[in-house]
C-alpha positions in Angstrom: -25.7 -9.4 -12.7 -22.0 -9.1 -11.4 -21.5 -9.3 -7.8 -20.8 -6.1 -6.2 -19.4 -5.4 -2.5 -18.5 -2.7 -0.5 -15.0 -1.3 0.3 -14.4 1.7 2.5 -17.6 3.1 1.5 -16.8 2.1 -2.4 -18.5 0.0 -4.8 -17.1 -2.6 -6.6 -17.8 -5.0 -8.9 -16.1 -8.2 -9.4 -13.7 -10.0 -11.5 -13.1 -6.5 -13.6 -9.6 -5.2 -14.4 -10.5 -2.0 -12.9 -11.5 -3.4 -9.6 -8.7 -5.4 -9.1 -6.5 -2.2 -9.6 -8.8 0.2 -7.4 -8.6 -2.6 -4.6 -4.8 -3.0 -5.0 -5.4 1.1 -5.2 -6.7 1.3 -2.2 -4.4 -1.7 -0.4 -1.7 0.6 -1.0 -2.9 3.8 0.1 -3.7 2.4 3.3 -0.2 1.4 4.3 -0.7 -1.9 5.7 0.9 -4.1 3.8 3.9 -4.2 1.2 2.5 -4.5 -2.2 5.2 -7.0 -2.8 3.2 -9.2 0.0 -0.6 -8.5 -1.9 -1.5 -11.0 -4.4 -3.1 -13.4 -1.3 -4.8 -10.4 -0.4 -6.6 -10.1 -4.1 -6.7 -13.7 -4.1 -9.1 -13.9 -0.9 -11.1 -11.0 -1.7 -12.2 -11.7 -5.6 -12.0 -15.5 -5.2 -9.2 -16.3 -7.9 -6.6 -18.0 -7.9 -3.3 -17.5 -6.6 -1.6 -17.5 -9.9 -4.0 -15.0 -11.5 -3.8 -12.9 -8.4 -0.1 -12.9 -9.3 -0.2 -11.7 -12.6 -2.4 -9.1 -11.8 -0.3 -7.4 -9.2 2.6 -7.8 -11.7 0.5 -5.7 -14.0 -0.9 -3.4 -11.9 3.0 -3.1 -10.5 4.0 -2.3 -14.5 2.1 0.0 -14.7 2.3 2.0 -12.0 5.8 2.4 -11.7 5.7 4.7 -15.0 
């Protein structure tokens, strides 16, 4: 079963493309941080590594600047 945890009121599961764009999703809307300054953030919350967390805000940055 994949771990799932809570995030303002949301469900997410773990270590899944999607969740890793609906937290960065969500980081983003709430205006605390610049997205620039995220991937430690991802990095902490879905226990990866810094260097994944890296390449997926460059993804996630790729493809929402369309």
């Amino acid at each position: 079963m994949t771990p799932v945890f809570l995030y303002n009121g949301y469900m997410i599961e773990r270590n899944d493309k999607e969740s890793y764009y609906f937290y960065l999703d969500m980081l983003r809307d709430s205006g605390r941080i610049n997205m620039y300054g995220a991937a430690p953030y991802l990095a902490k919350e879905f226990a990866i590594s810094k260097y994944e967390a890296r390449d997926v805000l460059a993804e996630w940055m790729k493809e929402r600047s369309c």
